[in-house]
C-alpha positions in Angstrom: 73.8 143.7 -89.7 73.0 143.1 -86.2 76.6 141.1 -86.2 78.8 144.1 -87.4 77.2 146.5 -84.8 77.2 144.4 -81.9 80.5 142.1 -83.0 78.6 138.9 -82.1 78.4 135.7 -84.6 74.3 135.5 -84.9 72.9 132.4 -87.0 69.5 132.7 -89.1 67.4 130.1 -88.1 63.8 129.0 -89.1 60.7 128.0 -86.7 61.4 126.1 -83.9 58.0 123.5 -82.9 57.8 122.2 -79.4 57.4 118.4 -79.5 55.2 117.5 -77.0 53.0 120.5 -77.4 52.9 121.2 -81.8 50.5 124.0 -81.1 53.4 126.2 -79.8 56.2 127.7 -81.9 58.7 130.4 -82.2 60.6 132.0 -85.0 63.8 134.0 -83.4 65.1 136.0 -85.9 68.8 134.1 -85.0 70.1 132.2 -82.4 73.7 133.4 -80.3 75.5 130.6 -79.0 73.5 127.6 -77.7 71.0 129.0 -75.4 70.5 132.0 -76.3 68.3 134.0 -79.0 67.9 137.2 -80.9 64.2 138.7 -81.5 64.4 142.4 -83.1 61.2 144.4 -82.4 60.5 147.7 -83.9 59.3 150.5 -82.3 57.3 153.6 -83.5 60.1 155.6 -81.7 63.3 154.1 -83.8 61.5 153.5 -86.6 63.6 157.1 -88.5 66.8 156.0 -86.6 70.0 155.6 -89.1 70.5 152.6 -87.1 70.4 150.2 -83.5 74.1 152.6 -82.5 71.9 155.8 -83.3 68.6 154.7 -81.4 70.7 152.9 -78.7 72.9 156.6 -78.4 69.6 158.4 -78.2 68.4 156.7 -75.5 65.2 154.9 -77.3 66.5 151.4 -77.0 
């Protein structure tokens, strides 16, 4: 979804371990290119919005 409203390729991807320290990990919800990452957090105050153009429009993201 994030794709069609932003018109960027975003890949799904799984958790990511660091090798030298195992106790650290992330899970991106997709990765853009090859540095870059996507993590989608969601706010009380979007939560009721249609969608990321309507929140982004109002001003809440």
């Amino acid at each position: 979804m994030l794709q069609l409203q932003i018109n960027i390729d975003v890949t799904n991807c799984g958790l990511f371990v660091d090798k030298d320290q195992p106790f650290l990990a992330a899970s991106p919800n997709g990765l853009v290119g090859d540095n870059e990452i996507v993590e989608i957090k969601c706010p009380m105050t979007i939560s009721d919005s249609e969608n990321l153009s309507s929140a982004a429009a109002s001003g809440k993201v």
